[in-house]
N, C-alpha and C positions, 0 to 999 in steps of 0.2 A: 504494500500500500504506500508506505513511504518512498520508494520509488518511482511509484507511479503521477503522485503529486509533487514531485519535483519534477520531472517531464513536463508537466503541465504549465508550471511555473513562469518558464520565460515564453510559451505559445502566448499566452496574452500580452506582453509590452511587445512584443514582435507584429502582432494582429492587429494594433494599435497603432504602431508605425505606420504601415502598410498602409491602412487606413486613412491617417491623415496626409498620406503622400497623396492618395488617389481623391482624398474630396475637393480640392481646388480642381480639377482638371473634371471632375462628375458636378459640381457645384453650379455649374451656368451662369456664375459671377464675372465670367469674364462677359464684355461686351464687344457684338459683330462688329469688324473694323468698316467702318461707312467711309468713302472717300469723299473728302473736302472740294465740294468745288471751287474753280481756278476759274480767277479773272481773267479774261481773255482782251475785253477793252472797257475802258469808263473816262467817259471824254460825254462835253456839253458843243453841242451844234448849235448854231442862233440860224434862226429863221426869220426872214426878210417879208415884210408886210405883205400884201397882194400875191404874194408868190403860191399857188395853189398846187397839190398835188398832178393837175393836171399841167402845168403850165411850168415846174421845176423842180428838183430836189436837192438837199447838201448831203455829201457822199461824205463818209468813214470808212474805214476798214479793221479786222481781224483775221489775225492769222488761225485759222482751223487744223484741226486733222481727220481725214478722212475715219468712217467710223464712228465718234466722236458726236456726244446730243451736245448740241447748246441752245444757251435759254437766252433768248433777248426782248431786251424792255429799252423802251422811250418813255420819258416822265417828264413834263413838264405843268405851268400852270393851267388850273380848274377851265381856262379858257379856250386852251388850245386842243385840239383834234391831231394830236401827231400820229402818221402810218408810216410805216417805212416799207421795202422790199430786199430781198438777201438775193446777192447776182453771186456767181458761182466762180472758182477765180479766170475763167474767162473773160467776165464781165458782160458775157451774152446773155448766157445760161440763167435764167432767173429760177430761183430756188423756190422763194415760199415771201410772201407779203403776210404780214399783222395783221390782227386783229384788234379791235379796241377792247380795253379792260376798265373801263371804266374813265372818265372826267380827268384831260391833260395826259392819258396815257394808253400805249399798244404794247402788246406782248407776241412773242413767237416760239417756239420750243421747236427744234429742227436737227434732225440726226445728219450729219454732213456726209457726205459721199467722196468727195475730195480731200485732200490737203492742199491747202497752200495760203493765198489771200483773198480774201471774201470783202465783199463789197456789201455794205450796208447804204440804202438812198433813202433817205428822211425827208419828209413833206408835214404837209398841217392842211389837212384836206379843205379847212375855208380859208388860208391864205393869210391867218392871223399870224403876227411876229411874235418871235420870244426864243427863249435858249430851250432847247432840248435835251436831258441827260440820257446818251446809249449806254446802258452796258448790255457787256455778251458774257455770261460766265457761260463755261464749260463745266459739265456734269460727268 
């Protein structure tokens, strides 16, 4: 009998060890690694009074990479109508035009096909002046 419980003895700090090796890694306390989206551009355009969607637009650019979503916003004042369109880096190839999200602002989410330099063209679809903030992050 005394034999048999000293066998036993160090099975439990052993079981113990074991144990607390393996509950960090079974635990779920780690957190999934989310990648940080990258600014890609954040630049303000000014837009010139009369100048209508149909009739002009002030061009930016970012660099993309093929593969690659990016999220692009224009935000400006409650007054302005800002749209823009994403030309492809040809500059022929037009990608994807905005939508409005609401008073002074358009948004765009676009999975790019190319790498290189992307063309953004900003307007204010009733030709009202003011500065427009683009940014493009990449997701």
């Amino acid at each position: 009998m005394a034999l048999h419980s000293r066998r036993c003895t160090w099975a439990v700090p052993v079981a113990v060890v074991i144990v607390q090796l393996l509950l960090p890694a079974c635990s779920g306390s780690t957190s999934p690694i989310v990648p940080t989206p990258v600014v890609l551009l954040d630049t303000t355009v000014s837009l010139v009074q009369g100048v209508t969607c149909n009739t002009g637009y002030v061009g930016t650019e970012f660099t993309g990479v093929a593969g690659k979503t990016v999220s692009i916003s224009a935000t400006g004042a409650a007054n302005l109508t800002p749209l823009f369109i994403v030309y492809a880096p040809d500059f022929a190839t037009q990608l994807a035009g905005s939508s409005s999200s609401g008073a002074g602002a358009a948004s765009l989410t676009l999975a790019l096909t190319q790498s290189g330099l992307h063309h953004v063209s900003v307007c204010d679809l009733n030709g009202a002046a003011g500065t427009v903030r683009v940014l493009v992050m990449q997701q």
